[in-house]
C-alpha positions in Angstrom: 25.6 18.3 -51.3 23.3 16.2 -53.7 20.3 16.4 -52.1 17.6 15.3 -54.2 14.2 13.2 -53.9 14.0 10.1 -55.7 11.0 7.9 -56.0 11.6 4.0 -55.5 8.9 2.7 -58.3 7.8 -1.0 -57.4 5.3 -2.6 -59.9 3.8 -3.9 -57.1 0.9 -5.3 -59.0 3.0 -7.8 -61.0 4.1 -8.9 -57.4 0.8 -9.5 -56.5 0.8 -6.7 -53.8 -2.2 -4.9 -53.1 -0.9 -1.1 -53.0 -2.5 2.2 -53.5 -1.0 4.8 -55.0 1.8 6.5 -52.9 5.0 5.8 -53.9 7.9 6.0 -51.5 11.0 8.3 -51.2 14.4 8.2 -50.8 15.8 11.5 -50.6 20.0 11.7 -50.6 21.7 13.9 -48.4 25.2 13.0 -50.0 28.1 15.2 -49.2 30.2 16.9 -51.7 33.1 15.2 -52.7 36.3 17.6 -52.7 38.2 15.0 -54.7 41.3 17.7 -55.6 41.9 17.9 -51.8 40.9 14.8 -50.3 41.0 12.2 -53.1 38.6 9.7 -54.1 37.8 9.4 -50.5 34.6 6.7 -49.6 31.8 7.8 -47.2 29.9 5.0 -45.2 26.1 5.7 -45.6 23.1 5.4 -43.3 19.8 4.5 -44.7 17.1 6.1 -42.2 13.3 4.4 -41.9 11.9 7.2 -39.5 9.2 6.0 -37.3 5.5 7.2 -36.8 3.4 3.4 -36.0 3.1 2.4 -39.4 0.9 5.1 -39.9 2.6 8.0 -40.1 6.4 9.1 -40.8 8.2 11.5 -37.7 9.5 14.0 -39.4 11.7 14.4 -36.4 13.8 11.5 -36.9 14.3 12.0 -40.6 16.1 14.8 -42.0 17.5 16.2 -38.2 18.8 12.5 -37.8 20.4 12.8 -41.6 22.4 15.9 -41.0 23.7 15.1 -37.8 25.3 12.0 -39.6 26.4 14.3 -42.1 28.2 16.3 -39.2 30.0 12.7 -38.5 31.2 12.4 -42.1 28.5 9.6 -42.8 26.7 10.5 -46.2 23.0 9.7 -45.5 19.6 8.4 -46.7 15.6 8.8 -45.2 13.4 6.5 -47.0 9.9 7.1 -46.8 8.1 4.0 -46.9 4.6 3.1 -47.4 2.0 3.6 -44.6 -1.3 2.2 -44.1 -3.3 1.2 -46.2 -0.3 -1.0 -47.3 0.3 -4.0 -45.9 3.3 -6.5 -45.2 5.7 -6.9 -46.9 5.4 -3.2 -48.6 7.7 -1.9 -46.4 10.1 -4.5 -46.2 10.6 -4.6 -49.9 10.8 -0.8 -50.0 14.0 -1.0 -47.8 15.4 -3.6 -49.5 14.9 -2.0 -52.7 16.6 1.0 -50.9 19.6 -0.9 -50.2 20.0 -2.2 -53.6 19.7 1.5 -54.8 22.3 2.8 -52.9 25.1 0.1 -53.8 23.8 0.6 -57.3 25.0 4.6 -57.3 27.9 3.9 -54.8 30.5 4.6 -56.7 28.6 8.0 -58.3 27.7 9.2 -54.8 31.3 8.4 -53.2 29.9 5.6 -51.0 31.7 2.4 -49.8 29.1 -0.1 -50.8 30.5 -2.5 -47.9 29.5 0.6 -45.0 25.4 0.7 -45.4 24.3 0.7 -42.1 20.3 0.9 -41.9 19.0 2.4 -39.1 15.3 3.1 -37.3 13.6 4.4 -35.4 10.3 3.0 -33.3 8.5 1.6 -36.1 11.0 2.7 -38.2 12.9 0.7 -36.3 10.6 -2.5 -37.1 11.2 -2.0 -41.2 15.3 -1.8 -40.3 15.3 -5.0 -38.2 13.0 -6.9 -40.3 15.3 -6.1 -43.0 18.6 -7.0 -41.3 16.6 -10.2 -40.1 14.7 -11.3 -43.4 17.0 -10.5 -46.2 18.3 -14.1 -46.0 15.0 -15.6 -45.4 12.3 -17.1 -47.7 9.8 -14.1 -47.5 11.9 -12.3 -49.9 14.0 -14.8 -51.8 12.0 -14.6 -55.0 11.3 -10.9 -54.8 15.5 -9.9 -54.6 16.3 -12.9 -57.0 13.4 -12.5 -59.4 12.4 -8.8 -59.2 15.7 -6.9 -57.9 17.5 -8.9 -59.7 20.7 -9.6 -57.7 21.5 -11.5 -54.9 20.3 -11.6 -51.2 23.8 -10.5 -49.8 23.5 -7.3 -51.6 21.0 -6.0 -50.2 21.7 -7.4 -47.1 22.9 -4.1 -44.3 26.6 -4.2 -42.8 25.4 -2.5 -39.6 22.3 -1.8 -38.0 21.2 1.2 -35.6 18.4 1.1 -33.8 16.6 3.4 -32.1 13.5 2.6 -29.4 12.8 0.3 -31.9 9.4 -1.8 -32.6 10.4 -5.3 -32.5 8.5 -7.8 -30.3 4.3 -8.8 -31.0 4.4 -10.5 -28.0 3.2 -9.5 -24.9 5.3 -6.0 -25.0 4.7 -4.9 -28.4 3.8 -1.7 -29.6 0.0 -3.5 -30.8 -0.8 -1.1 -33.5 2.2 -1.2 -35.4 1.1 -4.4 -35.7 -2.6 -4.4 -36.5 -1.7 -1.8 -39.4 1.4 -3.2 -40.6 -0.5 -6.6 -41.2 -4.5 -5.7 -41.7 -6.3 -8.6 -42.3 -3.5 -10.5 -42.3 -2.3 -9.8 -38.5 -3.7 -13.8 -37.3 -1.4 -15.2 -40.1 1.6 -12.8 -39.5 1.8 -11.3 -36.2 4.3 -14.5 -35.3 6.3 -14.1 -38.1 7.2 -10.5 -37.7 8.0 -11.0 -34.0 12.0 -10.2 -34.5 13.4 -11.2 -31.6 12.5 -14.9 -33.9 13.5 -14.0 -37.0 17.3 -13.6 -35.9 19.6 -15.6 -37.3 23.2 -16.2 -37.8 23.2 -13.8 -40.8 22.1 -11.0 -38.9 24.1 -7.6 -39.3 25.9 -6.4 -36.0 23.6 -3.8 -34.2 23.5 -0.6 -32.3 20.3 -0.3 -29.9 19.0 2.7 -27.4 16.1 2.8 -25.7 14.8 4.4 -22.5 13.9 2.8 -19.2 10.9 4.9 -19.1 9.7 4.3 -22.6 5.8 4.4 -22.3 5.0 3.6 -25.7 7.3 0.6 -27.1 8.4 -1.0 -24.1 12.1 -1.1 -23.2 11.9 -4.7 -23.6 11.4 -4.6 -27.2 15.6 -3.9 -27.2 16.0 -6.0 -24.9 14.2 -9.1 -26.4 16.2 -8.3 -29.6 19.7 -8.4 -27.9 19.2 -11.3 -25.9 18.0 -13.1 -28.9 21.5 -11.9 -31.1 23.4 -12.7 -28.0 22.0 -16.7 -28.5 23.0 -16.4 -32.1 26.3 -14.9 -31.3 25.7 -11.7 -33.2 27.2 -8.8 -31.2 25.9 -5.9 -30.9 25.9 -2.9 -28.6 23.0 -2.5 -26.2 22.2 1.2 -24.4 19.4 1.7 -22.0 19.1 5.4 -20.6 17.3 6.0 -17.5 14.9 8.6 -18.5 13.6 10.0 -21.1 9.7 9.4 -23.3 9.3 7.7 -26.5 10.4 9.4 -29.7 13.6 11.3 -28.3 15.1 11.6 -31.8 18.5 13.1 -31.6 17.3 14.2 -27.7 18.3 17.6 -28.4 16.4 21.1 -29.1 16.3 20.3 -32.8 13.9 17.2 -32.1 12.1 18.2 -29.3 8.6 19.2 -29.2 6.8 22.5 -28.2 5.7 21.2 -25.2 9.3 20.0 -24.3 8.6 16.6 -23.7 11.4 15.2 -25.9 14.5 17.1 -25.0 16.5 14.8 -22.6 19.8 16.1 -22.9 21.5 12.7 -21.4 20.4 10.6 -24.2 22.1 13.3 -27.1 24.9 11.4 -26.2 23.9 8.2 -28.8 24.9 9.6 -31.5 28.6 10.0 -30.6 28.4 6.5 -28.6 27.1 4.6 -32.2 30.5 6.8 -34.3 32.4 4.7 -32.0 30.3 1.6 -32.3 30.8 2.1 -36.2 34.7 2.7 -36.7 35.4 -0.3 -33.8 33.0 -2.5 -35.4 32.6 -1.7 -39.5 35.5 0.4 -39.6 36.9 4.1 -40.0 34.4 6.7 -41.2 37.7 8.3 -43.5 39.8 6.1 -45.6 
């Protein structure tokens, strides 16, 4: 496995971005490629934006959420974005910068550059939609043109999985993701980064999960998002579990809590439901 971390440099003050001086991460978990046995065989990859509110990163959906791809066949990716203090759009360019990196070493790392799914979770969630949403929209035209240096489409995902995800500022949103997200900017902004808006007919296909009894970003955050792909005729997949808190992660042992409040064994089930999103709606995992 290469499994290394790499740092994603952004000169953000030529952009005009007020940043401090954390610089994020995108560490690889790419699988070996047996090419005497199995050929010049093509991996898809997942990107993962873990969640934590903008202000912290969950461990918990990082690298547990990376191996059990790798268990799948996916080769897989956790960026580690920037937090608070930084603002809007830190994060955003950070995952598209992520994308770009990935189809730039897709042929070194055994990846199909037309398989990148990005996927997130709660707020992580937030940075993977906006990305899916925005990457054909004026707020980062100039910065993939100009500063990445290629065009929109290639950084744009093929697939999005989404997991209790932040999406909505409305009157169901998750209010601090916004409020640190956007700083002194959350009056100007907090419309703008409202998703369920921002979706368009350009929009990657999704998989969403989210639990009915999700007390901390509201189950209608998913919902919201689906209804509004449904009106742009963007399908997607849509799964709401009964039970279960916020944060499950993978729902298993490996991602629960000492206090056991995040093993819900009925929800573990996601990740084998979104392998069969992926090879019905992308394509096979093994060419």
């Amino acid at each position: 496995m290469l499994h290394e971390d790499i740092e994603l440099k952004i000169d953000y003050e030529t952009l005009g971005i007020k940043h401090d001086t954390s610089v994020p991460v995108l560490t690889t978990y790419i699988l070996k490629r047996l090419v005497q046995m199995q050929g010049d065989r093509k991996r898809p990859c997942i990107l993962i934006c873990p969640g934590g509110g903008y202000e912290h990163l969950a461990e918990r959906e990082a690298e547990p959420i990376a191996i059990r791809m790798n268990s799948m066949g996916f080769n897989a990716c956790v960026l580690r974005y920037s937090l608070i203090p930084n603002e809007y759009p830190v994060p955003l360019y950070e995952a598209a910068y992520a994308v770009k990196y990935i189809r730039d070493h897709a042929d070194e790392w055994g990846i199909n550059p037309d398989k990148i799914v990005i996927a997130g979770f709660s707020a992580g969630g937030h940075v993977a939609a906006s990305l899916g949403t925005l990457w054909n929209q004026q707020e980062l035209d100039s910065y993939i043109r100009d500063y990445l240096r290629c065009e929109p489409e290639y950084v744009r995902p093929d697939g999005m999985l989404l997991g209790y995800p932040v999406i909505t500022s409305g009157d169901k949103a998750h209010r601090m993701s916004f409020v640190r997200l956007l700083g002194d900017r959350y009056d100007e902004l907090h419309d703008t980064v409202s998703l369920e808006n921002r979706v368009n007919k350009g929009t990657p296909e999704a998989f969403i999960w989210h639990t009915f009894e999700d007390g901390s970003v509201p189950v209608e955050n998913s919902l919201l998002f689906a209804e509004a792909m449904k009106k742009q005729e963007v399908p997607f997949e849509l799964h709401i579990f009964p039970k279960g808190s916020h944060g499950l992660g993978l729902g298993t042992r490996e991602t629960d809590m000492k206090d056991g409040s995040k093993y819900q064994p009925e929800c573990s089930v996601w990740p084998d439901m979104f392998r069969t999103w992926f090879e019905s709606t992308i394509g096979p995992i093994y060419e």
